[in-house]
Residue frames as qw, qx, qy, qz and C-alpha x, y, z in Angstrom:
[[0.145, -0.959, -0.226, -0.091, -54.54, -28.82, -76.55],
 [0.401, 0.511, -0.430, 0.627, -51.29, -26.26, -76.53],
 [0.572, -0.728, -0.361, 0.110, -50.06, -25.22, -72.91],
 [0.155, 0.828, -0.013, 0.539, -48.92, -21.86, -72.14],
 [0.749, -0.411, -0.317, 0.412, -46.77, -20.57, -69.97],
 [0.156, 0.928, 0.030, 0.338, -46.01, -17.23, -69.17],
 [0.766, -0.442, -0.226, 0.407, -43.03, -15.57, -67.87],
 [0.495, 0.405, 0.065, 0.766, -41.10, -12.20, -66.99],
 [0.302, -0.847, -0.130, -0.419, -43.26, -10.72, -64.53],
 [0.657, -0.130, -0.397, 0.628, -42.08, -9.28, -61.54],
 [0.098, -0.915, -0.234, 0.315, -42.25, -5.46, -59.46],
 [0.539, 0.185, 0.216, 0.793, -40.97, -2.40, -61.02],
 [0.013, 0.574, 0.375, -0.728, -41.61, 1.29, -60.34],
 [0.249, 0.811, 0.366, -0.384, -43.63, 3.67, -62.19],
 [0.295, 0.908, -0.223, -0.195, -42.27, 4.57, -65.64],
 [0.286, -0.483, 0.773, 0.296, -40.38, 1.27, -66.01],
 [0.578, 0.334, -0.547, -0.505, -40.31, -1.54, -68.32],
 [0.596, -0.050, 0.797, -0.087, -41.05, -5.47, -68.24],
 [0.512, 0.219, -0.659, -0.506, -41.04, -7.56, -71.23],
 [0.566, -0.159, 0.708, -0.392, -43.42, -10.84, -70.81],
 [0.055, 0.156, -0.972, -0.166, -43.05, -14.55, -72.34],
 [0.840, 0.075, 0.364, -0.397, -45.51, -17.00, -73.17],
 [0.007, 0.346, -0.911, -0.224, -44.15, -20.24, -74.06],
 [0.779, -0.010, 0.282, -0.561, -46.38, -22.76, -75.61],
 [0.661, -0.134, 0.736, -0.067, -46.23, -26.65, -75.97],
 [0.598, 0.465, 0.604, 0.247, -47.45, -26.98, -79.69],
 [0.246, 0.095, 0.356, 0.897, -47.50, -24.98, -82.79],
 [0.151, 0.625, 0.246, -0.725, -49.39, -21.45, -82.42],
 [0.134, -0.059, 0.540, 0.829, -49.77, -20.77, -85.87],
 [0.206, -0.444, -0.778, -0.394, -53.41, -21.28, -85.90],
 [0.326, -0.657, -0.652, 0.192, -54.18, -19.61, -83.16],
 [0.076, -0.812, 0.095, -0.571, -55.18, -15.52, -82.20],
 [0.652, -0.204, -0.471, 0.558, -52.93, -15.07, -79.14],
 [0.373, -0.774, -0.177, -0.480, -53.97, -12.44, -76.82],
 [0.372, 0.010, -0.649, 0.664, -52.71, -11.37, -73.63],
 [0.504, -0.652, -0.502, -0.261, -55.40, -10.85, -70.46],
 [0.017, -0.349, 0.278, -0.895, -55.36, -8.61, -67.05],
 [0.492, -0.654, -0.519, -0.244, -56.83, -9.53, -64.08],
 [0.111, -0.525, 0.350, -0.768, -56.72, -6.76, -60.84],
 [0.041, -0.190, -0.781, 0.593, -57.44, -7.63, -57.30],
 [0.153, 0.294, 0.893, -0.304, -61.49, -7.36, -57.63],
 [0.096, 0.499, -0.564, -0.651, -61.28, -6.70, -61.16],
 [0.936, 0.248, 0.195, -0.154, -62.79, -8.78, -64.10],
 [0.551, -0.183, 0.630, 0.515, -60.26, -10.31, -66.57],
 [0.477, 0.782, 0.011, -0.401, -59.92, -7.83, -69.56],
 [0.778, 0.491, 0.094, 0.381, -58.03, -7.86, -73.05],
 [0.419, -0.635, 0.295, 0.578, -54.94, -6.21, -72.94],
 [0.382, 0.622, -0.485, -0.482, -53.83, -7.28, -76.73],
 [0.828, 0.004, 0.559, -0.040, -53.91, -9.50, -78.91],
 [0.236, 0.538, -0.640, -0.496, -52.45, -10.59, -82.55],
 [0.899, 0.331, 0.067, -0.279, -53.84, -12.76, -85.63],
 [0.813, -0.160, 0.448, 0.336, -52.48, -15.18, -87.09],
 [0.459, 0.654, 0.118, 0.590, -51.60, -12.59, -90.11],
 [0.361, -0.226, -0.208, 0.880, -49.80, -10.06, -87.03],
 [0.182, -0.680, -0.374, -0.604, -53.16, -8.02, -87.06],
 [0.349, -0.169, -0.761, 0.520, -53.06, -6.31, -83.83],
 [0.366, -0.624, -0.242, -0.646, -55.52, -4.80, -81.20],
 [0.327, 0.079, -0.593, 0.732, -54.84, -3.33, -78.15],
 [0.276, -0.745, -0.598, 0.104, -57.16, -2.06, -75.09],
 [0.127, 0.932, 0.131, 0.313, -57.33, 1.98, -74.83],
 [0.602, -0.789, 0.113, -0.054, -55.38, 1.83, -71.67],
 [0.714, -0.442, 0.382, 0.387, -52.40, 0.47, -73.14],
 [0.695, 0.643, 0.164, 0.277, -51.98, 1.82, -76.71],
 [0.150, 0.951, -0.195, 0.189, -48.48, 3.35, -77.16],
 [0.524, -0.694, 0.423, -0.257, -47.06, 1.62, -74.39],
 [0.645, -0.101, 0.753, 0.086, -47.59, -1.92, -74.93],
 [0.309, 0.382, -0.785, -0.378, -46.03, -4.11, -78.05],
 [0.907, 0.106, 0.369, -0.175, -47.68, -7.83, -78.82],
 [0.649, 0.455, -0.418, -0.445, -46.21, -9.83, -80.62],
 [0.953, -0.051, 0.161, -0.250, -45.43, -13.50, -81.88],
 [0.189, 0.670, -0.666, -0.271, -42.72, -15.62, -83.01],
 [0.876, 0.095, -0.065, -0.468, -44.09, -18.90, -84.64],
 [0.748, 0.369, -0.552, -0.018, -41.60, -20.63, -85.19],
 [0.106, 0.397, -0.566, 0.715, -40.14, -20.13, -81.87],
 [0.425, -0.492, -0.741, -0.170, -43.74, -20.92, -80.60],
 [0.407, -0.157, -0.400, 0.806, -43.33, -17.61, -78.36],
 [0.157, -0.873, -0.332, -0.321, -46.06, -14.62, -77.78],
 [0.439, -0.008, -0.311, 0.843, -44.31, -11.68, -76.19],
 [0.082, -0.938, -0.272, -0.201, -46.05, -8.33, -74.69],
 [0.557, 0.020, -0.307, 0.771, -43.64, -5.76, -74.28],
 [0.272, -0.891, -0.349, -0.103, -44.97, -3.01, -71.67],
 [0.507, 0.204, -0.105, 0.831, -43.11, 0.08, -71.56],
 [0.121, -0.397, 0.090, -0.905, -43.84, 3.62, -69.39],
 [0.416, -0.475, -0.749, -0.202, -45.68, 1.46, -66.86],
 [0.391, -0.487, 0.204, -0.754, -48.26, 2.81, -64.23],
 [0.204, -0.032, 0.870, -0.447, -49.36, 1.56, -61.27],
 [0.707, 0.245, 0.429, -0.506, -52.63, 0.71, -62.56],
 [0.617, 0.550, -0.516, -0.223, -51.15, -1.97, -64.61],
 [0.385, -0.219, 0.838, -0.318, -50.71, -4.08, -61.43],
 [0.856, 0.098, -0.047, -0.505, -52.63, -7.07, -62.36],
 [0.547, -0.249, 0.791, 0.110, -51.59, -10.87, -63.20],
 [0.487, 0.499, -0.196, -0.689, -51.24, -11.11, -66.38],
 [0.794, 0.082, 0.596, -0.091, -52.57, -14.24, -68.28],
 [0.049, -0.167, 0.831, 0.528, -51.64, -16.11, -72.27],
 [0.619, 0.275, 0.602, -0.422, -54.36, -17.06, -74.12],
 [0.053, 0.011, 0.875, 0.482, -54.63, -19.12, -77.47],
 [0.572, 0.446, 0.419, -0.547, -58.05, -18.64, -78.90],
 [0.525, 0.170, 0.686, 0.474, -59.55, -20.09, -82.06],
 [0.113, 0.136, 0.300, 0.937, -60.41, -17.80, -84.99],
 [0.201, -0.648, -0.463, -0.570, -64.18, -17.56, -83.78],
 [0.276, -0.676, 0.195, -0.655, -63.25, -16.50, -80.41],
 [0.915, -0.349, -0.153, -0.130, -63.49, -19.41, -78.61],
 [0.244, -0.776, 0.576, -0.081, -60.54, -19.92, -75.91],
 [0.801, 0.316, -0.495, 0.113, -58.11, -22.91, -76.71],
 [0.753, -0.157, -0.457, 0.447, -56.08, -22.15, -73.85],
 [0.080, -0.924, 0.068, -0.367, -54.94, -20.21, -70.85],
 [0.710, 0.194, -0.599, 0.315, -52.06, -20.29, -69.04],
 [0.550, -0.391, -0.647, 0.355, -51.10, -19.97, -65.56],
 [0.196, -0.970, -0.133, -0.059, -50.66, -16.36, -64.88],
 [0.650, 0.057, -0.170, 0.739, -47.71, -13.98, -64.10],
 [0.172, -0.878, -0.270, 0.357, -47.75, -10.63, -61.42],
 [0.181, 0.564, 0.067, 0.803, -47.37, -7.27, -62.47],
 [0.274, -0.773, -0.558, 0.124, -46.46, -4.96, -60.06],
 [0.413, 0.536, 0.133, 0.724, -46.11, -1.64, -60.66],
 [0.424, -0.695, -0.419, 0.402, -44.90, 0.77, -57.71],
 [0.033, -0.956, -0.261, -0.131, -45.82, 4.39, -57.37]]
């Protein structure tokens, strides 16, 4: 089973940027990688994700803004989140899923926080 690690969060005001890592342990190539959002008494939502053919799909709330992407070889998954708002605070999670949806993996989390 890969294991994921994310990394790059951190606070930033309103209308900045943060680029965020996900290292993983094995080879991604097989897998839809997907970044996740969870808020302080919040569910855990999609944010974005990207096939294993760099098909992407983003949640309404972040189109424009945020970037996904992957670099197999590198075994890296990046989200780059640009113009952020405060309601973009959240911890954001990695996730490796297999092609029928099913999660493969999730990694530990990383804060977003995004001051007004």
């Amino acid at each position: 089973q890969v294991q994921l690690v994310e990394s790059g969060g951190g606070l930033v005001q309103a209308g900045g940027s943060l680029r965020l890592s996900c290292s993983a342990s094995g080879i991604i190539l097989a897998y839809v990688m997907a970044w996740y959002r969870q808020a302080p008494g919040n569910q855990r939502e999609l944010v974005a994700k990207v096939s294993t053919v760099d098909t992407t799909v983003y949640a309404d709330s972040v189109k424009g803004r945020f970037t996904i992407s992957r670099d197999n070889a590198n075994k890296k998954i990046f989200l780059q989140m640009n113009n952020l708002k405060p309601e973009d605070t959240a911890v954001y999670y990695c996730n490796a899923m297999f092609w029928d949806g099913q999660t493969a993996s999730w990694g530990q989390g990383t804060q977003v926080t995004v001051s007004s």
